[in-house]
N, C-alpha and C positions, 0 to 999 in steps of 0.2 A: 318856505311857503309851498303846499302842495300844489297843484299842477292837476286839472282833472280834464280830461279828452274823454268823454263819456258816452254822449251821445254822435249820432251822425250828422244832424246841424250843428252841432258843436267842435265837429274835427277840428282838429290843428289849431283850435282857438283856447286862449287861456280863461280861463273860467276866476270869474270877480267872488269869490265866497266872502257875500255879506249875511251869513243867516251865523256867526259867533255864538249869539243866545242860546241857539238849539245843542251847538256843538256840532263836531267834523262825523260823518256817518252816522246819521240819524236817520234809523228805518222809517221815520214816520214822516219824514218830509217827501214833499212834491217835488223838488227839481230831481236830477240825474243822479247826483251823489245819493242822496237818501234810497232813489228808489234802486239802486245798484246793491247797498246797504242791505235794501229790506229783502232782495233777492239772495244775497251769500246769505243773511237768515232764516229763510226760508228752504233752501237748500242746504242747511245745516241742520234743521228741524226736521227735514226728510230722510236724511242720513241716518239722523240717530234713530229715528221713528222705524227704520229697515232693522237696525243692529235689535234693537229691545222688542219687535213684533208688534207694535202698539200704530195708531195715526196719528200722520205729523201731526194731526189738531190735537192728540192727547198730551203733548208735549210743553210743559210750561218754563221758560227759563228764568229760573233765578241766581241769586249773588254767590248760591254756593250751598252744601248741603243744611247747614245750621238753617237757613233761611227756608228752605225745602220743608225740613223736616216740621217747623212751626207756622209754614202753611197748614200742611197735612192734620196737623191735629186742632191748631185754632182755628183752620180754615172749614174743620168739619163738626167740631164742636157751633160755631157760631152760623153754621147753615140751620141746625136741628134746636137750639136751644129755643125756638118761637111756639114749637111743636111739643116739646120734652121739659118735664120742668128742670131736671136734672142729667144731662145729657150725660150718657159714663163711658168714659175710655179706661182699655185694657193695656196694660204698659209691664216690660220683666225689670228684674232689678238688675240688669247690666243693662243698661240701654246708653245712650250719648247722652251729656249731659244737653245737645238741642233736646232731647225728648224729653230727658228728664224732667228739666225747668220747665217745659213747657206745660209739661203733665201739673206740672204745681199752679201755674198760670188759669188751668181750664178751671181746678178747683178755688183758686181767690176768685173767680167768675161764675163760682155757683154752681160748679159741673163736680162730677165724682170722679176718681180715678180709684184701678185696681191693679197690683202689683203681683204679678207675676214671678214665685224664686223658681233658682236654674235647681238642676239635679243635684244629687252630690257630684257628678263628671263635670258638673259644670252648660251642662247642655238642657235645654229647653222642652219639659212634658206636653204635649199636643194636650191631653184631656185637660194638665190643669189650666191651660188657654180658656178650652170650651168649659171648664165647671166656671170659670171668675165672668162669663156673659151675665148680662142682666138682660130684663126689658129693657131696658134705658142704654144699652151699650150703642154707642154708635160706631167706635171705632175701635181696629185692636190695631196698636202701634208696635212691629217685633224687628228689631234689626235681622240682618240677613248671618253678618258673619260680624264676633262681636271684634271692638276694634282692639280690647288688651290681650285676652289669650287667643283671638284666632277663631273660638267655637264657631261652629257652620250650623247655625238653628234651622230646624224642618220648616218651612216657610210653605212648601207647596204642600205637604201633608194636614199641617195648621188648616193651609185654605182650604182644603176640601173635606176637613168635618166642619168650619165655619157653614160653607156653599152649602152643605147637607142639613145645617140648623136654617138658615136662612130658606129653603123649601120648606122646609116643614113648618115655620112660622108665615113661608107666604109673602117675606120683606124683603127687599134688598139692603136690611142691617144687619148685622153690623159690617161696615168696611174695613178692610186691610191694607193697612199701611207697612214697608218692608223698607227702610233704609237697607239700601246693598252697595252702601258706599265700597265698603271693605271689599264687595265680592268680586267687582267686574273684570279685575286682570288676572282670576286662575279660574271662575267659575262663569256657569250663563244665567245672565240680567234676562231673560227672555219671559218678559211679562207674564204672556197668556200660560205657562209653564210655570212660572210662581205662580200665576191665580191670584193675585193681585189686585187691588184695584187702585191703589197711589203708589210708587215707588220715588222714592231720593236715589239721587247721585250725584257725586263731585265731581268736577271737570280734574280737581288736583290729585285727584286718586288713582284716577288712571293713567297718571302722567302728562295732564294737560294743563292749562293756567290756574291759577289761585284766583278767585274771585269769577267763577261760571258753574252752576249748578241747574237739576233740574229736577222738578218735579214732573211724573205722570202720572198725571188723571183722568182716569178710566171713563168713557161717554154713563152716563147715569148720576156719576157720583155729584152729591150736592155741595158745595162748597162756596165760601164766601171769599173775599178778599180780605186780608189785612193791615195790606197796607191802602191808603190811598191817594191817587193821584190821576193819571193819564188812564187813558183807557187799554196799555199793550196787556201783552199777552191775556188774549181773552175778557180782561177785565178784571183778570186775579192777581197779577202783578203789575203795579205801575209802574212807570219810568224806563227812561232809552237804554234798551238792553246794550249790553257788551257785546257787538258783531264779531270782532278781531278772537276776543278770549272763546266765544262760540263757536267760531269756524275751527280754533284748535282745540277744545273740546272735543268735537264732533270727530275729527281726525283723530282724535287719543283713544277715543273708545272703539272704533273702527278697529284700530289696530290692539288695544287691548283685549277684546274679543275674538276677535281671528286669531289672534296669536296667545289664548287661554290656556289649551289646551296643551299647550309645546312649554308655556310658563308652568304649569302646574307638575308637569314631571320633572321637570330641570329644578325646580326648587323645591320638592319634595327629597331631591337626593342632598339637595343644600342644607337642607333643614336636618337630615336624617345626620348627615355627616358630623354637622354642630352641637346636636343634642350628644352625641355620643361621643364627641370629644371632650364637652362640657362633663357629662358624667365620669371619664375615665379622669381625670384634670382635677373634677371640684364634684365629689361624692355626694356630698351634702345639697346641692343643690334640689332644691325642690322645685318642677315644671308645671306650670297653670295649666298648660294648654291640653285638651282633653283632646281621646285620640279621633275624634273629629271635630277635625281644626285642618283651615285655610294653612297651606304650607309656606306662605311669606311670611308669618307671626309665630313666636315664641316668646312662650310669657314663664318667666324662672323668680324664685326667691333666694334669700338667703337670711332664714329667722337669726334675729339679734342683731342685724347691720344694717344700716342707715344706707338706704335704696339711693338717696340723693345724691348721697357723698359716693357711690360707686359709680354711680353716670358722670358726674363729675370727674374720677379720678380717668374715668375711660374716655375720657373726651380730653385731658392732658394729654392720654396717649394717641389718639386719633381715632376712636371708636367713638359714632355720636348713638345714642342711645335714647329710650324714656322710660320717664317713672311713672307706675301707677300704682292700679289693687288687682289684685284675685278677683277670684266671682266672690259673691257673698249672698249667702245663703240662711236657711234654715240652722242647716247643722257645721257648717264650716264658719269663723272667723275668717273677716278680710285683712288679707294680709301686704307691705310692701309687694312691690315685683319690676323688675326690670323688662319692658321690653322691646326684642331684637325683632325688627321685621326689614323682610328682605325684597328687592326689587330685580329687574331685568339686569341692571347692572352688577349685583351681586353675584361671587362667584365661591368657588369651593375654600379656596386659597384665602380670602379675605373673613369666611366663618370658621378656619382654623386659627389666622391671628387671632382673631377675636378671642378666641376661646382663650388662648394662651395669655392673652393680655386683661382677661377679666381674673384670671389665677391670680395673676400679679394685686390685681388692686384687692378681691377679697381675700387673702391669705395675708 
């Protein structure tokens, strides 16, 4: 049974918690615990609101980035479709499959979408962003850094021919949305620097719990709720946030960002080291990841052999790994691909087993 000594007419006395229904730490109650609750969340909205450049009021917490990412597009498609008859968002063909679906969602709802391919490198053309605008675009949805090869998309360059179309039309459309789940632990999430006006994050990304995510949305932007229930956060997301998973959130990115810079060299050489053992090792290896790319991801093929069955075999050996695709494009076929992505814990010594141990199973 917890024990709550919270208040100062409550010292030393043991506290009767008869509010079960609500559950234990619920920001939105009136006694001691809740409002202690709503405090460590408020103070964790502040934190991260410092780390991103943004106000704690731009800060919405949800379940997690999938949840994020299908605010940001349902949440902007169904502010403007009263206005618009055909409200159109702008989406690439690497995106998450939260964006993906969701982008298929606005159009069973009568909205449009346009699809954006990468380069041949795999990387993301600014113009052809700005040629797929319509009148009718409300939104462009572009991940920051994609999650299977690593590519690091021009995000803040995007925004400011978007910001230059939107003067000259006079509107504040269309909005940009940036999932940069991928980016926060070698690169900077620093909002007004993306130009931004919604950004996703996952609290499990940057090494904090599974199940706390957020959305930030920019003062202006219209947006509606999709879920509904209680009136928190704002009114855009219902139901009694996660304090516990939020306050470690708030602490993961803290330190994921301070300590970006010091990650991105240290595993730049992790990465340089592995690719090049990989190639001296297994020749034939073919590598997705284009050469701007987040140095925690590497994305490799190996045409004619079943991607599954070699994660598989490397995960008998103690190497856990995942399957995906390539980019896919215009002029390239999507192909299997393996891939390795590396963390603070990773180290030089553990991407030479590897390499050694992926010989074994594709040979």
């Amino acid at each position: 049974m917890k024990m709550c000594y919270l208040s100062t007419m409550n010292l030393f006395k043991k506290i009767i918690f008869l509010d079960h229904a609500a559950g234990r730490e619920n920001p939105s109650a009136i006694y001691d615990e809740g409002v202690e609750a709503k405090h460590a969340l408020e103070e964790a909205r502040t934190r991260i609101a410092r780390v991103l450049h943004v106000q704690a009021r731009d800060i919405i917490f949800t379940s997690g980035g999938t949840e994020s990412d299908n605010l940001a597009l349902l949440g902007v498609f169904e502010a403007h479709r009263e206005k618009i008859l055909k409200p159109h968002i702008v989406i690439s063909n690497v995106e998450h499959p939260a964006v993906r679906e969701c982008a298929k969602e606005v159009v069973r709802r009568g909205g449009e979408v346009s699809v954006v391919d990468m380069r041949e490198d795999g990387t993301l053309d600014p113009q052809k962003v700005l040629h797929a605008i319509k009148e009718s675009t409300v939104l462009i949805s572009l991940m920051y850094v994609n999650n299977e090869t690593g590519a690091v998309h021009p995000i803040s360059k995007i925004s400011r021919l978007v910001e230059e179309y939107r003067k000259k039309r006079g509107s504040k459309l269309p909005y940009i949305h940036t999932d940069a789940s991928q980016a926060a632990t070698v690169l900077s999430v620093d909002v007004l620097k993306l130009g931004v006006d919604l950004m996703t994050l996952d609290a499990s990304k940057v090494g904090g719990p599974k199940g706390a995510g957020l959305l930030v949305v920019r003062p202006g932007v219209k947006i509606k709720p999709i879920l509904f229930g209680g009136g928190q956060e704002r009114g855009l997301r219902p139901g009694t946030e996660n304090v516990e998973a939020i306050k470690e959130f708030a602490q993961a990115l803290e330190e994921a960002q301070g300590q970006r810079e010091e990650q991105f060299e240290r595993l730049s050489s992790i990465k340089k080291t592995f690719i090049e053992e990989v190639k001296r090792l297994l020749p034939q290896a073919i590598f997705n990841s284009p050469a701007l790319s987040v140095p925690s991801i590497v994305s490799m093929s190996f045409p004619g052999l079943l991607h599954e069955f070699l994660a598989v075999k490397l995960n008998e050996r103690g190497v856990c790994v995942s399957t995906g695709s390539s980019c896919k494009n215009i002029n390239t076929e999507e192909r299997e691909a393996l891939r390795f992505s590396f963390g603070p814990e990773t180290s030089k010594k553990d991407v030479l087993e590897a390499a050694r141990l992926l010989r074994e199973v594709v040979i």
